[in-house]
KOLTITI-116595 format. One record per atom (N, C-alpha, C, O, CB): residue in one letter; x, y negated, z. Coordinates in steps of 0.1 Angstrom, whole numbers, plus 5000, padded with zeros to 4 digits. Atoms other than C-alpha are relative to their C-alpha. Glycine has a CB too. Layout:
# KOLTITI-116595
aXYZ/...
END
This chain:
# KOLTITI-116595
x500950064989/x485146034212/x499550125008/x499750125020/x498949924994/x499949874995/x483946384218/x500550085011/x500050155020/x500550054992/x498649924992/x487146514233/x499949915013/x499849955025/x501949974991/x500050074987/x487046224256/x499549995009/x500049985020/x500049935000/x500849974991/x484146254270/x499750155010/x499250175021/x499149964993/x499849904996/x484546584273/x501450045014/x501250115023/x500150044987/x499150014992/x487846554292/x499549905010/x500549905018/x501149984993/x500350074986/x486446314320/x499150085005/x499450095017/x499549855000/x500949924996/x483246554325/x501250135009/x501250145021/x498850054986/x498749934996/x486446834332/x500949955011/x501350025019/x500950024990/x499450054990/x488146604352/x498849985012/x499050045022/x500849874993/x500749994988/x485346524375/x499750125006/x499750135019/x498949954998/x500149904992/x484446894380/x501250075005/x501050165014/x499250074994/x498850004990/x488046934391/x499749955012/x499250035019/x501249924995/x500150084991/x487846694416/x498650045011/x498550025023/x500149864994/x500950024991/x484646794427/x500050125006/x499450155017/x498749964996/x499849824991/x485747204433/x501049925009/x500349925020/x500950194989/x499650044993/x488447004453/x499949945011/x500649955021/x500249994997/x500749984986/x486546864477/x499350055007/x499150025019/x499649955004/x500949914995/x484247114483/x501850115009/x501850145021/x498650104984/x498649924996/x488147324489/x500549925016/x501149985026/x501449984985/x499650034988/x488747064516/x499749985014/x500449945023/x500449954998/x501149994989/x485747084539/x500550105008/x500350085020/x498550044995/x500149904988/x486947404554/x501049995008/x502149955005/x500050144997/x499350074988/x488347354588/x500850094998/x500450214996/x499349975016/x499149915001/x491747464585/x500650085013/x501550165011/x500849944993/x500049954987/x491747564626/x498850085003/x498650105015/x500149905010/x501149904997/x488847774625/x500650185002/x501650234996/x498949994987/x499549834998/x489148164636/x500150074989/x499250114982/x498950085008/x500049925012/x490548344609/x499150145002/x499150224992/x501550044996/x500949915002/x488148614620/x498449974996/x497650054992/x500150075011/x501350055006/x484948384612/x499949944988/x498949914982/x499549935007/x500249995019/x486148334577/x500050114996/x499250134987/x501149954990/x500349915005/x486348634571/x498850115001/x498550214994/x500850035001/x501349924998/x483148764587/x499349974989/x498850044981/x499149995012/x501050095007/x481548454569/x500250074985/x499150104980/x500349825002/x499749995010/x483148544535/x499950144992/x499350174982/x500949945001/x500349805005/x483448944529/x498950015003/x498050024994/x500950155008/x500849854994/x481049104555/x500450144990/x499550184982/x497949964998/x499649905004/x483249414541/x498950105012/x498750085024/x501650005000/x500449904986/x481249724560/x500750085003/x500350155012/x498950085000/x498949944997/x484249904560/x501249975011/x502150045014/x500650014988/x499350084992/x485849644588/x499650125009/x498550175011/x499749835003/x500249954987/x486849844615/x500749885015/x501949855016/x500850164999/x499650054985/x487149654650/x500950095009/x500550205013/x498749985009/x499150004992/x490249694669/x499349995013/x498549905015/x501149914998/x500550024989/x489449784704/x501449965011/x502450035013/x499050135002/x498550104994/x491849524729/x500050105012/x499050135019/x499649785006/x499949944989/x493149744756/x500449915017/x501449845021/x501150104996/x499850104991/x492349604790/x500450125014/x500150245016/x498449875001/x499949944985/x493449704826/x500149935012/x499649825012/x501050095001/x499750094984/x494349574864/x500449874997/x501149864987/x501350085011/x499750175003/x494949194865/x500850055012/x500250125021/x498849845001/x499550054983/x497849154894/x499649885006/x499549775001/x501449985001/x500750134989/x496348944923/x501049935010/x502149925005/x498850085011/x498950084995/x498348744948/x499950125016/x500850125025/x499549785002/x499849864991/x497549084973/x501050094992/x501450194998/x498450095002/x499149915006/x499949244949/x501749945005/x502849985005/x499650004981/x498550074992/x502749024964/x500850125009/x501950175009/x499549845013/x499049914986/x503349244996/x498850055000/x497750015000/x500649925017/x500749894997/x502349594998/x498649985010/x497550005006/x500950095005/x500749994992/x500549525034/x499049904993/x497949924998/x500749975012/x501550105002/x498049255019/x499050094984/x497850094981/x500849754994/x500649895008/x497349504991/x499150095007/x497950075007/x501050084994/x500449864993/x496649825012/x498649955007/x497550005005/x501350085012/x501450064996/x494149585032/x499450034990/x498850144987/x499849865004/x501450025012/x492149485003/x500050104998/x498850145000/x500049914985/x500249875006/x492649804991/x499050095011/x498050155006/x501750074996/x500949874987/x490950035024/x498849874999/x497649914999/x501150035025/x501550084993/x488349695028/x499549974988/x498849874990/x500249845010/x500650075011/x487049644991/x499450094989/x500050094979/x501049904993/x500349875001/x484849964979/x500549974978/x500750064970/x498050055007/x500050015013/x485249794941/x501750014993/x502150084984/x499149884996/x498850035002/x488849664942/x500850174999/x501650224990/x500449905011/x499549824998/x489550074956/x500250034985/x501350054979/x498750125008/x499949965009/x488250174924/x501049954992/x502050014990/x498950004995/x499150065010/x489849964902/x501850044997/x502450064987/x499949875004/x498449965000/x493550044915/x499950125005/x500450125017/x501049915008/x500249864998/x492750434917/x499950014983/x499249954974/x498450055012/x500249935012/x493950654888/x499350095000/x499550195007/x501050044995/x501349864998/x490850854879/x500650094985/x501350034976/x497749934998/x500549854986/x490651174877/x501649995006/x502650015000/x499650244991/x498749994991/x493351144907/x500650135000/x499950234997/x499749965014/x498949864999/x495951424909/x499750035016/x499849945023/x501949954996/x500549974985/x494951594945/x500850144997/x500650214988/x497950015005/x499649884999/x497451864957/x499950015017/x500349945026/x501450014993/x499949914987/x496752094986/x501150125007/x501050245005/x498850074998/x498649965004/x499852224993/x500650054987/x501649994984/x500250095008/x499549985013/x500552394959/x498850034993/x498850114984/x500950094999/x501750015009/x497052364946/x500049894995/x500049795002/x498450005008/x500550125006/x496752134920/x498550004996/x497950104993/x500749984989/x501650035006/x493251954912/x499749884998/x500649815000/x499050045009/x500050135002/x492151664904/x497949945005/x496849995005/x500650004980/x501750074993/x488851384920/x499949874989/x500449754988/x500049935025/x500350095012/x487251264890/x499149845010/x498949825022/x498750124986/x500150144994/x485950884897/x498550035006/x498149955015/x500349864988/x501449994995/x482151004905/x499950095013/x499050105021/x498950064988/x500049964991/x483351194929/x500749955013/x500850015023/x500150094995/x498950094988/x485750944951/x498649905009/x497749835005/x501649854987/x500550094996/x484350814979/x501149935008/x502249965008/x498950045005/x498850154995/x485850464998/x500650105010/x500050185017/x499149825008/x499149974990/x488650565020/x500149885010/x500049785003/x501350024994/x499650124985/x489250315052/x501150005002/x501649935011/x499450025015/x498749994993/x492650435054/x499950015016/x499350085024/x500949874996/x500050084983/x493350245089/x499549925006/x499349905018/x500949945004/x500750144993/x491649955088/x498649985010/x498249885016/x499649904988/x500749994987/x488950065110/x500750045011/x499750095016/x498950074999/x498750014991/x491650115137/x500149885006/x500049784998/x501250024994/x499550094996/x492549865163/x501549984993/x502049874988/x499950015013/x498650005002/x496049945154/x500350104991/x499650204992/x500749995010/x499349875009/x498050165128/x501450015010/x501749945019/x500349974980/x498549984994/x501450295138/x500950064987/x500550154980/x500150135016/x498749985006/x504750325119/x501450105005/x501950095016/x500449885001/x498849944997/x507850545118/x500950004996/x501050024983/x500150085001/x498550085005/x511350455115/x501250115007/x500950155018/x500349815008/x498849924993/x514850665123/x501049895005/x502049915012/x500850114989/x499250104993/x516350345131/x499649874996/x498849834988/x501450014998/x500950195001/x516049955135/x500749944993/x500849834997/x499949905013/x499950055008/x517349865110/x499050034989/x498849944981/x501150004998/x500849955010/x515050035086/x498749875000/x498149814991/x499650185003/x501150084999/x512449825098/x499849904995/x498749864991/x499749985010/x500050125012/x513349525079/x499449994989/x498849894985/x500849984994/x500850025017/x511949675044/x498650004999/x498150024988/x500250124990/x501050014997/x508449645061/x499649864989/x498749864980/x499950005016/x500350145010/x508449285044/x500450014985/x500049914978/x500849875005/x499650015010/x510049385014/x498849974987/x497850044983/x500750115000/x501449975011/x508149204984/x500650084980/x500150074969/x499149764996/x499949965009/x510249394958/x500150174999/x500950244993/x500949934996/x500549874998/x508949724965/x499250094988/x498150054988/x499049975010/x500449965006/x507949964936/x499350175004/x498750264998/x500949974992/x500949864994/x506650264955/x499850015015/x500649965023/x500750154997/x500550024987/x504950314986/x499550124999/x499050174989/x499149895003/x500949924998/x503550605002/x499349955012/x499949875019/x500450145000/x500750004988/x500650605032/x499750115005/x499150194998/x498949964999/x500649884993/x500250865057/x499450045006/x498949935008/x500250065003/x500949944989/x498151045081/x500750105005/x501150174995/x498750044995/x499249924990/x499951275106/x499250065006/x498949985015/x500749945009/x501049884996/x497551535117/x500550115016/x500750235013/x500050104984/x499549984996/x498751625150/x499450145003/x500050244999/x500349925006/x500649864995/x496851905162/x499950094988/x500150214990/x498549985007/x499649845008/x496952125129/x501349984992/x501650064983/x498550064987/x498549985007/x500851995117/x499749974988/x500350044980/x500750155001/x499949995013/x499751875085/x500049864996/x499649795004/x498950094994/x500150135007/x500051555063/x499849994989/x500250074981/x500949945000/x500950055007/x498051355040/x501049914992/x501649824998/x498949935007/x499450125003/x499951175017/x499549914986/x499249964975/x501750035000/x500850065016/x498650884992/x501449924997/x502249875005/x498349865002/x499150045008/x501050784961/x500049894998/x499449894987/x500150044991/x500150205004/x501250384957/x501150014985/x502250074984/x501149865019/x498750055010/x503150274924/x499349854994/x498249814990/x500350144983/x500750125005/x503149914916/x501049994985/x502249974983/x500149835014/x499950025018/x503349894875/x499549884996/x498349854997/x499250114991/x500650095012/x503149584853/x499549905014/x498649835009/x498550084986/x499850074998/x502949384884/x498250065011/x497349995015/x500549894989/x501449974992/x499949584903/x499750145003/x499650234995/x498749954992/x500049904994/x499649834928/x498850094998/x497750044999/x500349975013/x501049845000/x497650194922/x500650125003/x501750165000/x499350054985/x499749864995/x497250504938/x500050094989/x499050094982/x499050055011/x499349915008/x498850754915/x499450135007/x498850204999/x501749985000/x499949844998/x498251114938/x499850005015/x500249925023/x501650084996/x500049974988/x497151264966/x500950125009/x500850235003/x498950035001/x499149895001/x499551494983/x499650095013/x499850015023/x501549955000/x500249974989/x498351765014/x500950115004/x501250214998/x498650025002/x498549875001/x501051975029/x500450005014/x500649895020/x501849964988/x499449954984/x502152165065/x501549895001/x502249854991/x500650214999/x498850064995/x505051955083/x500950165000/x500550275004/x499849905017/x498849924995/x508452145084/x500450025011/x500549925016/x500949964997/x499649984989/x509552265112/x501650094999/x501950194993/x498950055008/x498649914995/x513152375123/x500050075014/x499250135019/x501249904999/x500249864988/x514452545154/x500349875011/x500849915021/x501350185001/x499750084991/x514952225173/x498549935005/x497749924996/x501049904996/x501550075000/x511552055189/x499949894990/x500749804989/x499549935016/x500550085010/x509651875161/x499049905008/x498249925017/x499350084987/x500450114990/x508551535170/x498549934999/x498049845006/x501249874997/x501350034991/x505051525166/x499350115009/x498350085016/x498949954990/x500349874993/x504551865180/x500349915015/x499649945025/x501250164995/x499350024986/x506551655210/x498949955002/x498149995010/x501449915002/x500450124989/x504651335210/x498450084998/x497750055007/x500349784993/x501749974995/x500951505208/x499750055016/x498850025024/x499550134991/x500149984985/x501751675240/x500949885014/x501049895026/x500750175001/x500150074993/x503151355251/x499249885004/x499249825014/x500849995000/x501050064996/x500351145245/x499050055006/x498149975007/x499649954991/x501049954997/x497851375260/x500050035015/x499150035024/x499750114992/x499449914981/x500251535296/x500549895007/x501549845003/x501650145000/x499050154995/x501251245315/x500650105013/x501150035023/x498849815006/x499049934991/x502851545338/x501450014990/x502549964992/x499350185005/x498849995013/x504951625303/x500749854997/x501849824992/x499150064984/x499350155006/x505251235299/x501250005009/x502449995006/x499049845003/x498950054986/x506751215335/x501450044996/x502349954998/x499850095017/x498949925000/x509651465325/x500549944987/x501849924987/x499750175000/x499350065015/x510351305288/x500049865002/x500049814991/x499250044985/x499450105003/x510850975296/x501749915012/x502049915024/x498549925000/x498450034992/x514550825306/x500149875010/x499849765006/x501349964987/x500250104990/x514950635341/x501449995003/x502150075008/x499050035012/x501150114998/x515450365342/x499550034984/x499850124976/x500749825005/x500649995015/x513350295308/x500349864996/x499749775001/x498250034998/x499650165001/x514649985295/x498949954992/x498250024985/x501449974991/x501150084998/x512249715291/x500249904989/x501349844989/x499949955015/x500350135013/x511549465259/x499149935002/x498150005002/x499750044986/x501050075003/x509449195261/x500149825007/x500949765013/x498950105006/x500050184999/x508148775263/x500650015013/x500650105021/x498349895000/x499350054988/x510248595289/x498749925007/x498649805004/x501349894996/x501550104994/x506648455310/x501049865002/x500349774997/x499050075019/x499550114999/x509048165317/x500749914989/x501049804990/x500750025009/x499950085016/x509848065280/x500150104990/x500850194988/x501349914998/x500749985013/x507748095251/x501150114992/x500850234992/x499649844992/x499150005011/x510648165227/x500750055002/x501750044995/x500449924995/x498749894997/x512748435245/x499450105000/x498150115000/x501050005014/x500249854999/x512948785246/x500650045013/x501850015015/x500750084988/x499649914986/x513448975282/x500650164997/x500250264991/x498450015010/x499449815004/x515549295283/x500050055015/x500849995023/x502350034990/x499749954986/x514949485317/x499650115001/x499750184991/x499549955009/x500049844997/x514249805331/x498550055010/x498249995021/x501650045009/x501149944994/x510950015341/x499950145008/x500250245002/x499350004992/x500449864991/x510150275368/x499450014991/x499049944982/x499350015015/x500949905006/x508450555360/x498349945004/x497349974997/x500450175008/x501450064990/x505150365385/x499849924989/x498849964983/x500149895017/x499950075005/x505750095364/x499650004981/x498849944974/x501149975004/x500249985016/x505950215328/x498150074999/x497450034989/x501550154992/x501350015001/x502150355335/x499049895002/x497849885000/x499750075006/x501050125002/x501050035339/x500149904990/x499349814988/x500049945010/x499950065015/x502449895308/x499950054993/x499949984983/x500849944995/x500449985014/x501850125284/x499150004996/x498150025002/x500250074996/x501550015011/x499550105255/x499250145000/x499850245002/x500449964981/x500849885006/x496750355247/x501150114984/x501450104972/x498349914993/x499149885013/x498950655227/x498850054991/x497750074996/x500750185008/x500549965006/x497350755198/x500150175004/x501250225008/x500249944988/x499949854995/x496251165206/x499850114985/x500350224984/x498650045013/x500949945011/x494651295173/x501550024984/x502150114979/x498349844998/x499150015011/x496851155142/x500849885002/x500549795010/x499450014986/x499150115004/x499750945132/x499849954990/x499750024980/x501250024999/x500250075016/x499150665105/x501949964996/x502749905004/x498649815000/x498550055003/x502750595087/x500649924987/x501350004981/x500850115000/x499750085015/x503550365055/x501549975001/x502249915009/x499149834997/x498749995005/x506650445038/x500349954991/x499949984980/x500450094998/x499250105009/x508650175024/x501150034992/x501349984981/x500549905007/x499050005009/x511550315013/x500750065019/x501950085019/x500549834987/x499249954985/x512650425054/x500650134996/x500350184985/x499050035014/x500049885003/x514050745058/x499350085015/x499250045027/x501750044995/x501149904991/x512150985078/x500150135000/x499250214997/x498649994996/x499949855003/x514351315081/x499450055011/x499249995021/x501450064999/x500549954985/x512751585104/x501150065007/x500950135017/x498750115000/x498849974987/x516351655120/x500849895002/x502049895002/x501050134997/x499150124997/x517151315127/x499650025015/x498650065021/x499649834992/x500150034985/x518151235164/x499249885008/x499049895020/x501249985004/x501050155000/x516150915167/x498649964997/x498749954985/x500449914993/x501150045006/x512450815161/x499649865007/x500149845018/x498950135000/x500350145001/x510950465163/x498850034997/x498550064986/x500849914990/x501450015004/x507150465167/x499849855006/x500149805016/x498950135008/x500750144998/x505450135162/x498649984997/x498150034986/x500849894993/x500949994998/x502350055170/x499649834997/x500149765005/x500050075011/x500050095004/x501049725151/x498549965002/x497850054998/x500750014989/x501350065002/x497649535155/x499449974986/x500149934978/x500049915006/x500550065013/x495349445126/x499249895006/x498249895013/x499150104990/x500350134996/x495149105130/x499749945013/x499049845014/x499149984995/x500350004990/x495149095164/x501149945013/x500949905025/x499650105001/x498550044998/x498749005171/x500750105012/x501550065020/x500049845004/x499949894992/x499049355188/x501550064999/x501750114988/x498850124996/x498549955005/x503049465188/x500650105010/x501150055020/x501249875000/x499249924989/x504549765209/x500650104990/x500250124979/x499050095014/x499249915011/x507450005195/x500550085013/x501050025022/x501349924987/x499649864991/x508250335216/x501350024990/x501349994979/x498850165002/x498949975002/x511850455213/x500550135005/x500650165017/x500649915002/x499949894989/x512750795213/x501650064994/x502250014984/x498450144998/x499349945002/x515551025213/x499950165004/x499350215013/x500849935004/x500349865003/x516051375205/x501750065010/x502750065003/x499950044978/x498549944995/x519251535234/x499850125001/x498650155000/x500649955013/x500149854996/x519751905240/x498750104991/x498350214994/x499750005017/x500749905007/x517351995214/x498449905003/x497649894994/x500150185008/x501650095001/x514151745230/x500149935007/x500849915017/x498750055004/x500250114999/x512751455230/x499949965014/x499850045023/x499149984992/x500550084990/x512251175255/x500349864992/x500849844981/x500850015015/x500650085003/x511350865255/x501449895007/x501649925019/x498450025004/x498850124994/x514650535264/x499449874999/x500049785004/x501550004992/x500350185005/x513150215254/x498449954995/x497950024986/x501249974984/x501150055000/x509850035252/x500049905002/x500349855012/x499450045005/x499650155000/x509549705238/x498149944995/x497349984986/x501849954985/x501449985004/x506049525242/x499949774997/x499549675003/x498950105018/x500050125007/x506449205219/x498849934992/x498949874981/x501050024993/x501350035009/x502849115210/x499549875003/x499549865016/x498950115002/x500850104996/x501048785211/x499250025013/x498449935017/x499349974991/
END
């Protein structure tokens, strides 16, 4: 009788460690059973490595570079600190307390572009772009600024700063040209080709393009303000030798629907100016 009773008291406290075993939620965080249960003090915490989220400005370079010159936090964020800063062959580096916001262009009515031909101009839209540079063209002391773009893991950062003299060869170099042709309009007179063929809206329908030809009278009264100082330039992947016979300056609005592209050519050694197309809203 003993045994028996003994064996049902055993049998109940079976059953009863078994439901206490099935209380615990079997979807709970396996890290809050185990806080709840060890507290070992020897747990070391894994630290989760976080960085840049890609944004829908990471699509196309140009909606990047905005946010990027207009957003003093976003800057930081897609800036590798301590940046790599070379002065022609001076390496150094601009730790992050010491960066201040860049504007690039975007305080600018307009930036301008350079192309050795028109076809190049296409990869302006390109959204599968993995490097980019931005420049600054320094006309009056010949020198250029250049910032490193690399878009990694789906999100563009400046990598490097680069500062370094333009090359020159023995043929006229073409911003050496155009500084003294945005500034001499005696020097303009002589570098541009007459007639000057003419690009632009058909005033009689919306949706054409006009191809015609400009006097010399004429082309001063359509052209845009020349930049005198520096050239801004974002390099897609163009090529941009300095003994090419061709240059392509475009001159683009920010947000303004501003469009003019000068067309030059390099004969007998220097430049002038053939074609001027003024396709802007």
């Amino acid at each position: 009788m003993k045994k028996i009773i003994a064996g049902v008291m055993l049998l109940a406290l079976f059953v009863s460690c078994k439901d206490k075993k099935s209380k615990i939620d079997p979807f709970a965080p396996i890290t809050n059973l185990v806080d709840s249960a060890l507290h070992r003090k020897d747990t070391v915490a894994v630290p989760v490595e976080t960085g840049p989220v890609p944004t829908e400005a990471d699509e196309s370079f140009n909606d990047f570079i905005y946010a990027y010159a207009s957003d003093d936090q976003f800057q930081h964020q897609r800036t590798v600190f301590p940046l790599p800063y070379y002065n022609g062959e001076v390496p150094s580096k601009i730790e992050e307390r010491f960066w201040k916001h860049d504007d690039l262009f975007t305080r600018q009515p307009y930036y301008t572009l350079l192309f050795d031909k028109e076809e190049d101009m296409d990869i302006v839209g390109d959204t599968s772009l993995k490097s980019v540079q931005v420049e600054w063209i320094y006309m009056k002391t010949q020198m250029v600024k250049k910032y490193y773009f690399q878009r990694k893991k789906g999100c563009w950062m400046l990598e490097a700063i680069n500062l370094r003299p333009i090359k020159k060869n023995e043929d006229e170099h073409f911003v050496e040209f155009f500084e003294r042709f945005a500034t001499d309009s005696l020097f303009q007179c002589e570098r541009i080709r007459q007639p000057l063929v003419f690009v632009t809206n058909d005033p009689d329908d919306d949706f054409s393009i006009l191809e015609t030809t400009l006097e010399l009278n004429q082309w001063f009264a359509f052209k845009p303000a020349l930049p005198t100082d520096r050239l801004s330039n974002i390099n897609y992947g163009q090529s941009n030798r300095d003994n090419s016979t061709t240059k392509i300056l475009a001159l683009k609005g920010i947000g303004n629907g501003f469009s003019n592209v000068l067309y030059f050519q390099r004969r007998g050694g220097q430049w002038e100016l053939y074609k001027f197309e003024d396709t802007g809203i």
